[in-house]
Structure formats: structure tokens, C-alpha cells
N, C-alpha and C positions, 0 to 999 in steps of 0.2 A: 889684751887689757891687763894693768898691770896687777898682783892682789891683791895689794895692800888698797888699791882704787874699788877693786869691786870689793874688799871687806868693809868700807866706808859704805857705800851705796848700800850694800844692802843693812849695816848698822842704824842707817838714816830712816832704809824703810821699813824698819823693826818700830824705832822710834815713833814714827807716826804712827804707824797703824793702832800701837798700844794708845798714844794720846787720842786718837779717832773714837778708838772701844770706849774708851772711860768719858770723854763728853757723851758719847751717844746713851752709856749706862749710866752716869747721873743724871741726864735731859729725861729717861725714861722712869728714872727712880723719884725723879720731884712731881712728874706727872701722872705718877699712879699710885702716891700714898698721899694720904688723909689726913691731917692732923685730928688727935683727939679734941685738945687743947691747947690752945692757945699763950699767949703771954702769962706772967708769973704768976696775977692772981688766976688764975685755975678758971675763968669763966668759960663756958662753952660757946662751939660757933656760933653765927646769929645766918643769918639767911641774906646776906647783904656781903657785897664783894667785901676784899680785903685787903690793906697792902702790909706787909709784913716789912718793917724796916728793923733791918739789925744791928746795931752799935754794938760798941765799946765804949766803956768812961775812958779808956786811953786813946780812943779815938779822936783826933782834932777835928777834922772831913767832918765828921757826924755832926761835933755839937758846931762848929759854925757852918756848913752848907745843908748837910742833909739836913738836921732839924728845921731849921726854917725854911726849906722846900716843903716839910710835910708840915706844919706850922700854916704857908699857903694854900697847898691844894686843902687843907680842914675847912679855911673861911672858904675857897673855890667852891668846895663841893658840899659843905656841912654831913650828915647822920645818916647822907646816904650809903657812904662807903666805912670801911670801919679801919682806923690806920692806929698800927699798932707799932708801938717800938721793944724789939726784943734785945735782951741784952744775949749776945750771941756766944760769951764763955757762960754764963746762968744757964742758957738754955743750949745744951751743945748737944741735945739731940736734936731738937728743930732744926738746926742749923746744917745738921749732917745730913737730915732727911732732906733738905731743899740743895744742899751742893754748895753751901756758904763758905769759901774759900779764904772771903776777905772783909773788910768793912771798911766802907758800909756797904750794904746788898741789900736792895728791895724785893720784894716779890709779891707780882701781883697776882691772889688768886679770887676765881668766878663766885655765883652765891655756892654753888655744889663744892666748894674748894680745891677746884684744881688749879694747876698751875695756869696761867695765861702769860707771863714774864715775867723772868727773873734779871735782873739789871746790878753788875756789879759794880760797884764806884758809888759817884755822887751821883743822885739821878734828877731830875729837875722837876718842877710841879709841872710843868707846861709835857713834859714827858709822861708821868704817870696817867696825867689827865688825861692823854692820847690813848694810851693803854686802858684806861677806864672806862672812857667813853660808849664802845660799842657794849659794856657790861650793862653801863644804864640806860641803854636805848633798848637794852631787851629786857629789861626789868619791868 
């Protein structure tokens, strides 16, 4: 085999393995911290799931798709669930504790606030609500 082939090969499986470590180390890092607090006004959790959506004002995706996907599941669901919009440069530890790479990115977490999913992109009410569902059936 030639080596400049096997220097390739095993370069490739350097590469993965480091990308494998670090989703498996943020996957474990969103799901074993806590937030104190929440969005900019300062209020504490409540006892009711939660979806954490992160924007940008220079975000386009946000204000015409995502907003009004969470804008829906709010009339879907009402005061059940608690849906918050975070601005993800204001808040750049929240964002770093849950693995927010991009925006917009959802995250849904249980009433204990853990992580249940995290969704990067646009994500749809009719999605979240799937993700929600089994939280309000054991509520």
C-alpha cells in the first residue's frame, strides 16, 4: 500500500474520531447541566417544560420562520409549556452550555430541565409539538 494512501486513511480516521468525541461531549454536556436562569429578564425556572429558541436580530430564518412556528405552537399549546426566545450573542453562555453552533436552534427541555432535544435550523410547530407531547402526557 502506497503511504502517502495510508497517511490519507489514517488522517481521515483521526478526523472522525475527534468529530465523534466532541458531539458525544456536547450531547453529554447539554444533558447534565442546569440552567440557573433563563432568558435576559433574570426569572427563574417554572416547573413546566420548555423550549428554548435562540435567535439573532441578524437572523432572517428566525424572524420569518422560526418566530412564527413558535408564535403557533404558543396558540397550539397555550401556558402549558414555556417558550422562550433567547438572543444567542446576549446570552453566549446559555448557548455554549446547550452546543448552539448556529441560529436558530431550539431546545427542548422536561419540567426537571433536561435536555429532551435539541434541533438546529428552522424547526416547525408540528415538530416541537412531537417533542412535547410525551412531556404533557406525564404531566
Amino acid at each position: 500500500m502506497d503511504v502517502r494512501l495510508l497517511a490519507l486513511l489514517l488522517a481521515l480516521a483521526f478526523g472522525f474520531v475527534i468529530w465523534a468525541a466532541s458531539v458525544v461531549y456536547r450531547s453529554y454536556l447539554a444533558r447534565s447541566m442546569r440552567p440557573d436562569r433563563l432568558a435576559g429578564d433574570g426569572s427563574p425556572l417554572g416547573d413546566r417544560p420548555v423550549v428554548l429558541a435562540f435567535t439573532g436580530d441578524y437572523c432572517l430564518p428566525c424572524k420569518t420562520q422560526q418566530h412564527p412556528a413558535l408564535e403557533q405552537l404558543r396558540q397550539q399549546i397555550g401556558d402549558v409549556v414555556d417558550i422562550q426566545e433567547v438572543d444567542a450573542l446576549e446570552r453566549a453562555d446559555l448557548a455554549r452550555r446547550y452546543g448552539v453552533l448556529t441560529v436558530p436552534t431550539t431546545v427542548v427541555l422536561d419540567c426537571a430541565q433536561h435536555v429532551v432535544a435539541i434541533n438546529y435550523g428552522v424547526t416547525t410547530s408540528e415538530k416541537l409539538a412531537r417533542q412535547l407531547k410525551p412531556l404533557l402526557t406525564a404531566a
